[in-house]
C-alpha positions in Angstrom: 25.7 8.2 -10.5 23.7 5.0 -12.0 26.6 3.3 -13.0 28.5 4.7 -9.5 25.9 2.6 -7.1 25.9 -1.2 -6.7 23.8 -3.4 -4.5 25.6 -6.8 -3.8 23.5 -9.7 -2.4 25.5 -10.5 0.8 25.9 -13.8 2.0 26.9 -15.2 5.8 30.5 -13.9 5.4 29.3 -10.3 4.6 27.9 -10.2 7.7 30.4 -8.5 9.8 31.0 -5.2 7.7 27.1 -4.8 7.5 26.9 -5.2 11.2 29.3 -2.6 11.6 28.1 -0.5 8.9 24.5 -0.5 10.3 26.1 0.0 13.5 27.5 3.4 12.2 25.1 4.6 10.3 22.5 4.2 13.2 24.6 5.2 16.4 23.1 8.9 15.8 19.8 8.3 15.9 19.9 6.1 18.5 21.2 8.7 20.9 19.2 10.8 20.1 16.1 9.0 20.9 17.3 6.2 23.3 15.3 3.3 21.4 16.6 0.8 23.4 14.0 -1.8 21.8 14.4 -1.5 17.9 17.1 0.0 17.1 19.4 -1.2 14.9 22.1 -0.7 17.4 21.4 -3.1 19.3 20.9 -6.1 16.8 23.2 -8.8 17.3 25.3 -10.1 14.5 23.7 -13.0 14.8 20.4 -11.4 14.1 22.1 -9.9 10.4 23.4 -13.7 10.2 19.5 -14.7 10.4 18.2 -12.1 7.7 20.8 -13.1 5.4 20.1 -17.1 5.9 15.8 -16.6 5.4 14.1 -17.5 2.7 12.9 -15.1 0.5 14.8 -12.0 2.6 17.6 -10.6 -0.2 19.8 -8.7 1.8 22.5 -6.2 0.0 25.3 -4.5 0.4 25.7 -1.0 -0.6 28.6 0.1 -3.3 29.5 3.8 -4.5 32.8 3.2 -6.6 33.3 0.1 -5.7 33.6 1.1 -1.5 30.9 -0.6 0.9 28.7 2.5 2.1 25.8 1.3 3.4 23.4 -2.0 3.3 19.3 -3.0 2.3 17.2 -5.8 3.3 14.1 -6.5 1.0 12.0 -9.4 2.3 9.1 -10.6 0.3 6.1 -10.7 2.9 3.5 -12.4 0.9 3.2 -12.3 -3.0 3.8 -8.9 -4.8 3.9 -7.5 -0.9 7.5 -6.5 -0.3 9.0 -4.5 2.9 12.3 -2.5 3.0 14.3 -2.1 6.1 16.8 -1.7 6.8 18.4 0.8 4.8 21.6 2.5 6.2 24.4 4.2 4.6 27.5 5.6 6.4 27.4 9.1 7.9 29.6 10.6 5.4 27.8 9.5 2.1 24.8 11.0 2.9 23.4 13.4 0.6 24.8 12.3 -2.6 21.8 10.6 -4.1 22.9 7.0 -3.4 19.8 6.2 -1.2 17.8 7.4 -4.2 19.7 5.6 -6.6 19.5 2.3 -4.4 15.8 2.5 -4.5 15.4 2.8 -8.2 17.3 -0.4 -8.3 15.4 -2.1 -5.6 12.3 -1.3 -7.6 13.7 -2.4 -11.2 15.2 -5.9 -9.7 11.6 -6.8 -8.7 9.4 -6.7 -11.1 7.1 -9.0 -9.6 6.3 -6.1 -6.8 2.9 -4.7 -6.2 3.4 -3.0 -3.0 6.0 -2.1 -1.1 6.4 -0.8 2.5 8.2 0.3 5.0 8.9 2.5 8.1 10.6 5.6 9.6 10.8 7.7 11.7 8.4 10.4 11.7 10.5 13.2 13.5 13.4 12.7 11.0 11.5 15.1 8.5 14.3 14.4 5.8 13.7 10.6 6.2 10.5 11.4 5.2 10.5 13.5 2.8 12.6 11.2 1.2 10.3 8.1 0.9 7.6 10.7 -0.4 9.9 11.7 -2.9 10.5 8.1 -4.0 6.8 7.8 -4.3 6.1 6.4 -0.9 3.0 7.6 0.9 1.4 7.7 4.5 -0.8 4.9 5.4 -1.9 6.7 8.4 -0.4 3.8 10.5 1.9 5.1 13.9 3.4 3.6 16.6 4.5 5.5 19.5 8.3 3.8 20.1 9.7 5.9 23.1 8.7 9.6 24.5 10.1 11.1 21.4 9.9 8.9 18.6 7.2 7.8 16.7 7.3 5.0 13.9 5.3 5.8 10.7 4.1 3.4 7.9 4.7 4.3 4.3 3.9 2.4 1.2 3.9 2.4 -2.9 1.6 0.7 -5.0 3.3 -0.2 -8.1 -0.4 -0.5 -10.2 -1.1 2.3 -12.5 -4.6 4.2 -12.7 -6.9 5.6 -15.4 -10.4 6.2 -15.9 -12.6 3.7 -17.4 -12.9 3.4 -21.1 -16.0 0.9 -22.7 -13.2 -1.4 -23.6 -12.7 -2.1 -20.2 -16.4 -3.2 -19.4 -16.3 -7.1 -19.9 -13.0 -7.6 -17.9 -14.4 -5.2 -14.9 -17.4 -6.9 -15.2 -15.9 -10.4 -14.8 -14.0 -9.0 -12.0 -16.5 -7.9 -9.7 -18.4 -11.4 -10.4 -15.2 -13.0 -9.0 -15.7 -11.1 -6.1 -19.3 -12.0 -5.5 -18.5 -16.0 -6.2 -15.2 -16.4 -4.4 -15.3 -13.9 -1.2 -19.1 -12.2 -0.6 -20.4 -16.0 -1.0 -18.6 -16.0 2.3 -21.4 -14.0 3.7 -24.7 -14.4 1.3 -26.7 -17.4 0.3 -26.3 -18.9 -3.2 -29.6 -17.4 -4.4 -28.2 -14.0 -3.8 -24.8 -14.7 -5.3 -26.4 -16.0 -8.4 -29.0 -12.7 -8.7 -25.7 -11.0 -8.5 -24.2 -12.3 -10.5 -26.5 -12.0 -13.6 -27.5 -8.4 -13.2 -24.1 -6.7 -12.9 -23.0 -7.7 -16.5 -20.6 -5.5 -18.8 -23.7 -3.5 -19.6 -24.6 -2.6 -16.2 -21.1 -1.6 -15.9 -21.3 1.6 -18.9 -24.6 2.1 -17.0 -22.4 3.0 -13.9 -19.6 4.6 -15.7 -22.4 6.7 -17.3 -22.9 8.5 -14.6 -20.3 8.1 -12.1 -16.2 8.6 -11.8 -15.1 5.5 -12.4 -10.8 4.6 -12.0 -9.6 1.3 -13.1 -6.2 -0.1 -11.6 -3.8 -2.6 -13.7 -0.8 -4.0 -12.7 1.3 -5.3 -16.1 -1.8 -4.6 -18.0 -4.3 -6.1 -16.4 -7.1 -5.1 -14.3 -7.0 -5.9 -10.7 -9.3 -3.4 -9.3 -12.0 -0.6 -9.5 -13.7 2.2 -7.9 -16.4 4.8 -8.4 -17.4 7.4 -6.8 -20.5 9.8 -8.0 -22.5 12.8 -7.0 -25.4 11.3 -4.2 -28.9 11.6 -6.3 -27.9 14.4 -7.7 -26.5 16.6 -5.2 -23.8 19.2 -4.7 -23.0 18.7 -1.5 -23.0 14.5 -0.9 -21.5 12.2 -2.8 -21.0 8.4 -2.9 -18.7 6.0 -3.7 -19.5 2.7 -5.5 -18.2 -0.7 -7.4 -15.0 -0.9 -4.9 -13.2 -4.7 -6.1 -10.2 -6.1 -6.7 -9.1 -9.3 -7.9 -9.6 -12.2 -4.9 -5.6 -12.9 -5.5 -4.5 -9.5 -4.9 -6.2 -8.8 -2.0 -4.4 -8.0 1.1 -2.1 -6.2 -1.2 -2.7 -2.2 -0.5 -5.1 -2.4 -3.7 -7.6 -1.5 -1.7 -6.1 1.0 0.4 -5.0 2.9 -3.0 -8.7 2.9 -4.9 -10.1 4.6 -1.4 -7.3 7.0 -1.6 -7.5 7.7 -5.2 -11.6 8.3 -4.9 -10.6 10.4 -2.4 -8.6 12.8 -4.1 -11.4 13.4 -7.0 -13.8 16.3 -7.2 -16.6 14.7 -6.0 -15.1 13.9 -2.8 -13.5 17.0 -2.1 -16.9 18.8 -2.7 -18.9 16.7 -0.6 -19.7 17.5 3.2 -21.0 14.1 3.9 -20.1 10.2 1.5 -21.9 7.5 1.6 -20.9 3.9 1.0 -23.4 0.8 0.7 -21.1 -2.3 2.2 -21.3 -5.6 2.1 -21.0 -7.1 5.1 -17.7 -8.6 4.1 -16.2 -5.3 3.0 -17.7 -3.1 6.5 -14.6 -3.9 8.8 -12.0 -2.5 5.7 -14.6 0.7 5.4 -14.1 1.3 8.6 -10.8 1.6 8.5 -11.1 4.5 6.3 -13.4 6.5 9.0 -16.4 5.7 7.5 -19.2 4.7 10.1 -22.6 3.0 9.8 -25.2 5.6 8.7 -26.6 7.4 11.4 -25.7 5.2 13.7 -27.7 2.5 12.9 -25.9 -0.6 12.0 -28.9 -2.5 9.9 -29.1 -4.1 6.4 -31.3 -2.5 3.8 -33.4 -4.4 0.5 -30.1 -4.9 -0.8 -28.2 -6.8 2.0 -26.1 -4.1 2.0 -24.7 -1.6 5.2 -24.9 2.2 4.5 -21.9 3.6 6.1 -20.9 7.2 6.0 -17.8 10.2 6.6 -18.4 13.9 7.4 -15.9 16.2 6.3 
């Protein structure tokens, strides 16, 4: 199959076959849930003429033994944020493992990727298990489209993840100092930014990891974020999760999103009835996002400048 499967960047003259093919591929799911607004049906060839003319949108046709089967657009939203979408083969190449071959592609001819995302259908169970089975995960994002059909967001973070080892101190250190001086300045004075700067060294660091989970995340080895998460004084039942950063120039990148989700899925989290998270008040809005609400309700600053904002479970 690997050397079966092709992906051909298309130009203007290409354009017809993958309107037609997209046309094909789609016509079954569109009546089957009347999408009269997005649908790929309804494009215009002059709309594929416009993704293949942008800048920075790669659009491909699809080749198993050398016959056109099916197209792929990958647009490059930001940098290391790509989308896919969409991705069509014909009706009667389905289920041979091409769309699974034509990811692993998509993946290996962009390197510089960090994130990618996309969106289906959340009714067509097989579409989704799919993605998941490529790696893709829910990002709990949904948008009702008609009566019946519901778009879902996936995504998959290309970083890989570990738990802290000494080694890593001085370069998670320096990362969380880049934090304080380029985007919490935003939002403290300069006496503050300096105080924070010189107590959370590489020591104070092992002093965390000492006593708490802590996960670093690299991408090509090197460490754009971190995340802790620990027991709360000491209890069974609470837990709380601490030193959330990532590099200022990958933010907006799902970093974030994947150190709350990986914190989440570790023993102390799953134990707990009820974790806590002290915010800055740059970070509360992106907390929130999560379900995590200010601390009994009460949306005040303590000693620290910081927001205590909670989950039940």
């Amino acid at each position: 199959m690997e050397k079966e499967v092709r992906l051909i960047l298309a130009t203007e003259e290409d354009a017809p076959l993958l309107h037609q093919i997209k046309y094909v591929s789609f016509l079954s799911i569109y009546e089957k849930y009347k999408d009269e607004e997005t649908s790929p049906v309804k494009e215009s060839l002059e709309k594929v003429i416009k993704c293949i003319q942008l800048e920075k949108s790669d659009y491909y046709i699809i080749q198993f033994h050398d016959e056109s089967v099916g197209g792929v657009r990958v647009v490059e939203r930001q940098s290391g944020l790509f989308h896919i979408g969409p991705i069509f083969i014909l009706p009667e190449f389905q289920y041979q493992g091409i769309g699974f071959r034509v990811m692993n592609l998509i993946f290996n001819a962009y390197p510089q990727a960090i994130t990618w995302i996309l969106n289906t259908i959340l009714e067509e169970k097989g579409n989704c298990y799919f993605y998941e089975k490529c790696g893709f995960v829910r990002t709990g994002k949904c948008k009702a489209n008609t009566e019946s059909m519901t778009l879902v967001d996936y995504e998959k973070c290309m970083v890989t993840i570990s738990r802290f080892q000494e080694t890593d101190a001085e370069e998670v250190a320096n990362l969380i100092i880049r934090n304080f001086k380029e985007v919490n300045s935003r939002d403290y004075s300069p006496e503050a930014i300096d105080n924070l700067v010189k107590s959370h060294d590489a020591v104070w660091v092992k002093g965390v990891a000492s006593y708490a989970n802590m996960y670093v995340f690299r991408f090509e080895e090197k460490i754009i974020g971190v995340g802790s998460i620990s027991s709360y004084w000491g209890s069974e039942t609470e837990s709380i999760l601490l030193t959330i950063f990532v590099l200022p120039e990958f933010h907006g990148k799902g970093i974030g999103r994947r150190i709350i989700r990986t914190l989440e899925q570790d023993e102390l989290f799953k134990q707990a009835v009820r974790v806590e998270i002290p915010a800055s008040i740059t970070a509360v809005e992106f907390y929130q996002k999560y379900g995590y609400q200010f601390k009994q309700g009460l949306k005040q600053l303590d000693e620290e400048g910081l927001y205590r904002l909670e989950k039940f479970r």
